[in-house]
N, C-alpha and C positions, 0 to 999 in steps of 0.2 A: 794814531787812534783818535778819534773825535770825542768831543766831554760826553757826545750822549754814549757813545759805548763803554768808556770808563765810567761809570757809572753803572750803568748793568752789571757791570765784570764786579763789582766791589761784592754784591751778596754771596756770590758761587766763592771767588777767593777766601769771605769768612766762613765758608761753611766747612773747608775742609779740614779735617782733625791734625793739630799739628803734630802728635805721637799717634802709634798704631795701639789699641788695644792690649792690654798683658792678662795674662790671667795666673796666679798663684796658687798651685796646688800642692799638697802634702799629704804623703802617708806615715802614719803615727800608728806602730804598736802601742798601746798606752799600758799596756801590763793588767791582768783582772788585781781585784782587789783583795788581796792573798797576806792574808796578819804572819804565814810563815816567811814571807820579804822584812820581818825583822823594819829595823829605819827605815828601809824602803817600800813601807805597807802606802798604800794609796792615801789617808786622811796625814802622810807625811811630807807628800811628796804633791799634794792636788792642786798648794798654789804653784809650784812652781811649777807644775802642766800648764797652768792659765798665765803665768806670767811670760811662757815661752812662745803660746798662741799669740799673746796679746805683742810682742816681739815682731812676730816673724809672718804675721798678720795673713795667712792665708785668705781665697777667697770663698776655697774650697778645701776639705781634708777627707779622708777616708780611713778611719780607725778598727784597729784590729786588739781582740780580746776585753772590747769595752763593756763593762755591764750594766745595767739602767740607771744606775747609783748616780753612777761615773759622767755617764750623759746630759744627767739631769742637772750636776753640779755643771759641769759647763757649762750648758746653755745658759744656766741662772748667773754665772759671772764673769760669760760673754753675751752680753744681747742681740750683739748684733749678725749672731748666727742660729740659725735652725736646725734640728736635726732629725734624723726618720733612719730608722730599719727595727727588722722583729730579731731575734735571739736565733740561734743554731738550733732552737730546741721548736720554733716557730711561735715564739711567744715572748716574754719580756724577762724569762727567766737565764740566764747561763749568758755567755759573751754572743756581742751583737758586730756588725760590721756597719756600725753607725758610720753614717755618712753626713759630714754639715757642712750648711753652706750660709754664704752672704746674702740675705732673701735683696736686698739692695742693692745687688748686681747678679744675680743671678734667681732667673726664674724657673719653677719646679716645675715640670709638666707632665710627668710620668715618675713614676717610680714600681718598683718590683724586687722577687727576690729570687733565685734559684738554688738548689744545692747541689752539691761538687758529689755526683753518684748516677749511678746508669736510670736512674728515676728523679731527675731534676725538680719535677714540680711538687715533690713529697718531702712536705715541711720535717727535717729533723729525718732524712733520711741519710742512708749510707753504704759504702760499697767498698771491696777489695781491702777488707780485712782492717781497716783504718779504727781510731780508739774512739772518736769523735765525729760527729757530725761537721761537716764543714760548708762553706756558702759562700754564693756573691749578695750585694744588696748592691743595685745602682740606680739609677736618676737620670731621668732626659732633661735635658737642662737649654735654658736660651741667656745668652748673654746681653743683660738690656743694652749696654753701650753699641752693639753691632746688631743686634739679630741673632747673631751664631747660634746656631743648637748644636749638641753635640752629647752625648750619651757618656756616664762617668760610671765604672764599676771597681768595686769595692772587695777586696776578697782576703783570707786566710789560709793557708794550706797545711797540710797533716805536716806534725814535726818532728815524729819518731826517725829513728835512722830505717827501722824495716820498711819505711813507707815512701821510697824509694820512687817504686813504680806507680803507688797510688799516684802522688803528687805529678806525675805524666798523665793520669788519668783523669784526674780536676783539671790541667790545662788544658785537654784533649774537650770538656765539658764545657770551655769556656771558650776556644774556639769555634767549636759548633756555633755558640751563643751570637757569636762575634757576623759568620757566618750568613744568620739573617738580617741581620741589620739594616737598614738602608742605604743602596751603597753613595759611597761617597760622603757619607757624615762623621766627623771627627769622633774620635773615643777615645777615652782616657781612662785606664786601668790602673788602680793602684791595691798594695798588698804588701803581706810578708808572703813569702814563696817557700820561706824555709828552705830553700835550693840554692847552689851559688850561682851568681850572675856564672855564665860562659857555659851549664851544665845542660842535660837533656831538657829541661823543663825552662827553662830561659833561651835554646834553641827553638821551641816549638811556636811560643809564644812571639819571640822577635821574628817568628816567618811570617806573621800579621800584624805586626806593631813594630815599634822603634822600642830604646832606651832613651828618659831623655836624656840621661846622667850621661850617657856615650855622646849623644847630640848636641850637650851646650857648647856654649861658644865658653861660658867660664865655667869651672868647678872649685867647691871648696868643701873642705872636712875630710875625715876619711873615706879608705873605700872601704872598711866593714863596719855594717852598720848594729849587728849586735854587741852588747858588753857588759850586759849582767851587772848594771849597777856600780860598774868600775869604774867607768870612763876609759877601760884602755879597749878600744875597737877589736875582736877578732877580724879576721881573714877575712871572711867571705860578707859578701854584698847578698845578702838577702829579703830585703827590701827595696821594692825597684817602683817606680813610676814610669809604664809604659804607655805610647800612645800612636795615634794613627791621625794625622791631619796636617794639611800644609801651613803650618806654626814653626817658628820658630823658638829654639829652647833656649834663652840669653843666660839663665844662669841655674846651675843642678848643685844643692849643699848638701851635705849630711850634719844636722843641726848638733852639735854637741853642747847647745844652753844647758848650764847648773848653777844652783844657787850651794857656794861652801860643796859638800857634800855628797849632795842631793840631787838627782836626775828627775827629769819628769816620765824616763822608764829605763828598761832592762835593754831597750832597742834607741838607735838615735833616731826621729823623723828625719823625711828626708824631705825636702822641699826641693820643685821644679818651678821657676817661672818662665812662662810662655809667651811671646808675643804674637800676637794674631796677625796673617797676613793681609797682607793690607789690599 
C-alpha cells in the first residue's frame, strides 16, 4: 500500500461504529393507584418505580394500568424521558397505555391509538362481553444512532378468567393492525396479555412476532412475572415483549428490584435488550 492510500483508508477505518446499536426496552405493569393496595398504595411505592427505571435504564417502556398521576410524576423525576397516550376511556381519565421514551435517542414521528373491539377506531369502545374497555397506544419511532424506524405497540388485555376468548379476540385486533403495516419494518409489542406464554393467545400472536425472552442469548429472573406484592413469582409468564425485526435479543430479565418490602408493582417489568443488526 502506498502512503497516498493509507491515508485515504484512515477516515473510512474511523468511521466505522466499533459496537452495533442496542436498544433497551420494557414492559411495566405499574399497578393503578388503588389506597385498597394497603402499603402497597402507589404515593408508597412511586420512588421506588423511579428508582427501578432510573436502574435499569430503558430507552423505551410501555406501561399498562398507568393513570395521569402516575405519568406525570415520572416524567417530573425522570427528565430525560417523554411520554404520550390517551386513557381507555379516550381521554385522561382511567388507566392509560402510556408509552415513554428517550427523546435523545429516539425520535417520535407518529403516534396513535386503537381499541381491542370489532370497532377499533371508537375511543372507549368494546366487544365480546368484556368489563372494560381495552387498547393499544403505539409510536413510529427512528433511532438517531442508525436511522432505524420501527413501530413500538403498547397494549393491556381483559383479565377475567371468563374472558378467555375475548383476549383471542384483542390479538386477532392486533394482528390485523400488524397486517398493514409496511412491510419489512421492525415492530415491537409489549403488554400484559393476562394469558400464559405457550396459550392460544401467545400462539397467535408469535405467528407474527417472536418472544424475546425465548430469543435471548441470556435470561435472568423468573418465568412468572406476576406476584401481588410478594415477590414470590406465580407460574405463568404474562407479560411478554414481542417483536419482528432482524435484531438480536442479548439479554431478556424479569426485574425483581425492591426496596425492604416494597415493589414498584403487583407484576415484575420485564426488560429486553436488543442489539441492532449491523
Amino acid at each position: 500500500m502506498t502512503r497516498r492510500t493509507w491515508l485515504f483508508a484512515i477516515p473510512v477505518l474511523l468511521s466505522v461504529p466499533l459496537t452495533a446499536a442496542e436498544l433497551r426496552v420494557m414492559t411495566y405493569n405499574i399497578r393503578l393507584p388503588s389506597k385498597s393496595d394497603g402499603a402497597n398504595y402507589w404515593e408508597n411505592r412511586k420512588q421506588v418505580a423511579v428508582e427501578m427505571l432510573r436502574r435499569y435504564d430503558p430507552d423505551l417502556f410501555g406501561t399498562q394500568e398507568l393513570f395521569y398521576e402516575q405519568g406525570e410524576y415520572l416524567a417530573a423525576q425522570l427528565p430525560d424521558y417523554r411520554w404520550f397516550g390517551r386513557s381507555r376511556r379516550g381521554n385522561h381519565e382511567d388507566e392509560h397505555m402510556g408509552v415513554f421514551y428517550k427523546p435523545a435517542k429516539l425520535e417520535l414521528l407518529e403516534k396513535g391509538d386503537f381499541w381491542l373491539s370489532e370497532t377499533p377506531d371508537e375511543p372507549g369502545s368494546m366487544s365480546w362481553n368484556v368489563s372494560l374497555p381495552r387498547m393499544v397506544t403505539w409510536g413510529r419511532f427512528r433511532l438517531k444512532e442508525t436511522g432505524t424506524e420501527f413501530y413500538f405497540l403498547n397494549t393491556h388485555f381483559p383479565h377475567r378468567r371468563q374472558d378467555a376468548e375475548a383476549r383471542v379476540k384483542c390479538a386477532e385486533v392486533i394482528v390485523r393492525f400488524l397486517t398493514k403495516l409496511p412491510a419489512g419494518i421492525p415492530v415491537v409489542l409489549t403488554g400484559d396479555f393476562n394469558d400464559p406464554a405457550g396459550g392460544k393467545v401467545y400462539a397467535l400472536l408469535t405467528g407474527k412476532l417472536r418472544d424475546a425472552r425465548a430469543a435471548a442469548a441470556k435470561k435472568a429472573g423468573p418465568e412468572g412475572t406476576f406476584h401481588g406484592f410478594t415477590g414470590k413469582p406465580g407460574e405463568a409468564r404474562i407479560d411478554w415483549i414481542l417483536f419482528r425485526a432482524p435484531w438480536k435479543v442479548i439479554r431478556a430479565e424479569t426485574v425483581t428490584f425492591h426496596s425492604g418490602e416494597l415493589y414498584p408493582s403487583d407484576h415484575f417489568p420485564v426488560l429486553a435488550v436488543f442489539r441492532l443488526a449491523e
